[in-house]
C-alpha positions as CSV (number, residue, x, y, z in Angstrom):
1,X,19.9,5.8,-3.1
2,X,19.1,2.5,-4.1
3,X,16.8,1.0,-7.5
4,X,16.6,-2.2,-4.9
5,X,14.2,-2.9,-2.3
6,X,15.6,-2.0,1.3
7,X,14.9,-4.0,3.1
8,X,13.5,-7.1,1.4
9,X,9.5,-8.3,1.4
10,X,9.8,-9.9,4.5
11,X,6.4,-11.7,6.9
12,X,6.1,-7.8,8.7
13,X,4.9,-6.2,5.6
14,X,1.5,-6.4,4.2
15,X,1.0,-9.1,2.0
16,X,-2.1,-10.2,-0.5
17,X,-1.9,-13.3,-2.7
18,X,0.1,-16.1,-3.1
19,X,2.9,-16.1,-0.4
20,X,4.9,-18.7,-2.3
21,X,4.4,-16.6,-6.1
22,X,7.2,-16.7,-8.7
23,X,6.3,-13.0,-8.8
24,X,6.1,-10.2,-6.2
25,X,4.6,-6.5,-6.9
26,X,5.6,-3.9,-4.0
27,X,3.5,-0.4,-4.1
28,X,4.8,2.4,-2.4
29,X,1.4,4.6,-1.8
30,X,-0.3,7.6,-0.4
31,X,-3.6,6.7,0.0
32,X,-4.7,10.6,-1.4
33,X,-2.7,10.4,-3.9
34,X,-4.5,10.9,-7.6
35,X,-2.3,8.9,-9.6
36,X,-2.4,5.8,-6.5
37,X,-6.0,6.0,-6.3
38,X,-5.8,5.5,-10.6
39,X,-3.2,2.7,-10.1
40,X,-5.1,0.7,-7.6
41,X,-8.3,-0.6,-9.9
42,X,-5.1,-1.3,-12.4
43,X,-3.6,-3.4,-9.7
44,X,-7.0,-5.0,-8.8
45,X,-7.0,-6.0,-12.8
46,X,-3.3,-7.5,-13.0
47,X,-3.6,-9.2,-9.3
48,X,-7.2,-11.3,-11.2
49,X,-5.3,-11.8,-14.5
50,X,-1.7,-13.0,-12.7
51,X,-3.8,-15.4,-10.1
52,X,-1.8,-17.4,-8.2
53,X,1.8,-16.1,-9.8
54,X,1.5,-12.9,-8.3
55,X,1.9,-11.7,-4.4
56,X,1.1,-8.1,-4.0
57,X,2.8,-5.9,-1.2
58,X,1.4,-2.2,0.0
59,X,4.3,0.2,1.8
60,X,2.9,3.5,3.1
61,X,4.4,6.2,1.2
62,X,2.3,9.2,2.9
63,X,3.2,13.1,1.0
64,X,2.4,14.8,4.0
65,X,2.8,18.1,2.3
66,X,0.9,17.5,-0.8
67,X,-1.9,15.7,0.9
68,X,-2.6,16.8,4.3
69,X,-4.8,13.4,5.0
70,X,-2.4,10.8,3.6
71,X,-0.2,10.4,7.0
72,X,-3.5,9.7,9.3
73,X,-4.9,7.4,6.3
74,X,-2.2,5.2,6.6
75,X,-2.1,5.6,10.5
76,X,-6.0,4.1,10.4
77,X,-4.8,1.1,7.7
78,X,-2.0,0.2,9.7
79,X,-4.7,0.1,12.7
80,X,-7.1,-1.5,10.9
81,X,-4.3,-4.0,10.6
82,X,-3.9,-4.8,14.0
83,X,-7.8,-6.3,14.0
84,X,-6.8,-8.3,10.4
85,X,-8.5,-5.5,8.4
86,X,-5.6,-4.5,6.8
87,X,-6.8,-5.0,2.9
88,X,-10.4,-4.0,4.0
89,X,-9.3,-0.4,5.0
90,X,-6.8,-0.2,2.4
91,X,-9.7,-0.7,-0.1
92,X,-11.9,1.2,1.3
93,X,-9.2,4.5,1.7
94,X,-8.7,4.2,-2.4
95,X,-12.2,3.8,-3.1
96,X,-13.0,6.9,-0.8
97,X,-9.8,8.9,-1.1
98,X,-11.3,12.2,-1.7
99,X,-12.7,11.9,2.4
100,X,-10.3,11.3,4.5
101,X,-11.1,13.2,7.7
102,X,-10.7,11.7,10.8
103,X,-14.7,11.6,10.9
104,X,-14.8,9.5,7.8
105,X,-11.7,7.4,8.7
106,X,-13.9,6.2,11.9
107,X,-16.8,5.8,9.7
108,X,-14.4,3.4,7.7
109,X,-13.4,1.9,10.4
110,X,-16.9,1.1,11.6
111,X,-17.9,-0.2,8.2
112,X,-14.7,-2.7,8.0
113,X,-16.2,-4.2,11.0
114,X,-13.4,-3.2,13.2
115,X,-13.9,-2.8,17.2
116,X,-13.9,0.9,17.7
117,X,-13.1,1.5,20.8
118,X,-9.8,-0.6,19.9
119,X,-9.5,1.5,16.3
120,X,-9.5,4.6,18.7
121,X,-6.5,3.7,20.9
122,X,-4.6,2.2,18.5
123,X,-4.6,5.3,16.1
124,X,-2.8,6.6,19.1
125,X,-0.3,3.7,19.7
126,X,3.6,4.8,18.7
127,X,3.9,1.6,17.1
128,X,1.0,2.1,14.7
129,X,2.8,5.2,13.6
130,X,6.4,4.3,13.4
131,X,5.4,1.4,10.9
132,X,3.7,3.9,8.8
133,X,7.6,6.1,9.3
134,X,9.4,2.8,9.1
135,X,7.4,2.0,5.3
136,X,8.3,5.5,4.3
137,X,12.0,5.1,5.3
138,X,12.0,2.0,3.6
139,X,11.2,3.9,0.5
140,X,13.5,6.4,0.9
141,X,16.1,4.4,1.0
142,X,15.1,2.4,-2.1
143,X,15.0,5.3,-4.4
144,X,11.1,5.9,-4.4
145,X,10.5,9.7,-5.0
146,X,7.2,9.3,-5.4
147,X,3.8,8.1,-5.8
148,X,3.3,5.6,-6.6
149,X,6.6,3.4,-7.2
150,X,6.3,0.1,-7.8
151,X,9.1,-2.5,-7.7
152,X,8.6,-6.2,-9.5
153,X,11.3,-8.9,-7.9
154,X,12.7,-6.3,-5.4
155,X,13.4,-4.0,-8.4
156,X,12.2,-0.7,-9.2
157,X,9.8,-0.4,-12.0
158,X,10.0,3.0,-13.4
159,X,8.0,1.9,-16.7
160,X,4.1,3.2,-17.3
161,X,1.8,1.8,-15.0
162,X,-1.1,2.5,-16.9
163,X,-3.0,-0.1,-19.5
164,X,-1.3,-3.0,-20.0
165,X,2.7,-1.9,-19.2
166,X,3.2,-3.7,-15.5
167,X,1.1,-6.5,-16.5
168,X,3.9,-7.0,-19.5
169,X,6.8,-6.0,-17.3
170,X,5.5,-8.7,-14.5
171,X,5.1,-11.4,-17.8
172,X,8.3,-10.7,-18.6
173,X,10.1,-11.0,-15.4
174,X,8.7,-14.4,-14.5
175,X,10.4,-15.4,-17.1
């Protein structure tokens, strides 16, 4: 097992921020995870204080067995994504992550704006759900054991997320 990002940020993952930054923040996550949903208002905080400096990348890290809804959760963001509603569901899964049925994922789905009938068969596509298995390989093979696992540069973080720790570890990196 790698410490490195494998493979690399590259244009099929999902990307938020400055495409060009000095810096680059990758999250493995599980969108029913605890300790995700109490990183992501921590990475809402460092992406407004980096600006510009700072691209943000999400991975689907989905812990099937510890949380029974993660896997379809990521199945609906990564459909979501297909109408350009990537960040919209992805937002909306952290901010709701204690309902993540199929009944509220649809209600989610109609609330992001997104076409329905499309949502529906695209839950269902065997693409949507190999590039939630193709994320979670990904961070396999990089070393992540959990959730969540952040990597700054392409290199795993394994400082405290938590106050002000991965602001200070991305400050320090840039330079």
């Amino acid at each position: 097992m790698s410490s490195h990002l494998t493979p690399p940020v590259s244009s099929r993952d999902h990307v938020q921020g400055n495409k060009k930054a000095p810096l680059t923040l990758v999250e493995f996550g599980d969108y029913q995870c605890i300790y995700c949903g109490h990183a992501y208002p921590i990475i809402k905080q460092v992406q407004q204080k980096m600006g510009n400096r700072l691209k943000f990348v999400f991975r689907n890290f989905p812990l099937s067995e510890a949380h029974p809804d993660a896997y379809n959760a990521a199945v609906a963001a990564e459909a979501a994504a297909l109408q350009n509603k990537f960040w919209e569901m992805h937002d909306t899964l952290y901010e709701h992550q204690e309902q993540l049925d199929w009944e509220h994922l649809f209600l989610y789905a109609k609330t992001s704006g997104l076409d329905l009938e499309r949502f529906k068969a695209d839950i269902e596509e065997e693409s949507v759900s190999a590039r939630v298995e193709a994320d979670f390989e990904s961070g396999v093979r990089s070393g992540v054991n959990g959730t969540p696992s952040f990597f700054i540069n392409e290199e795993k973080y394994d400082g405290d997320w938590g106050g002000h720790d991965l602001f200070d570890a991305l400050n320090r990196s840039e330079k």
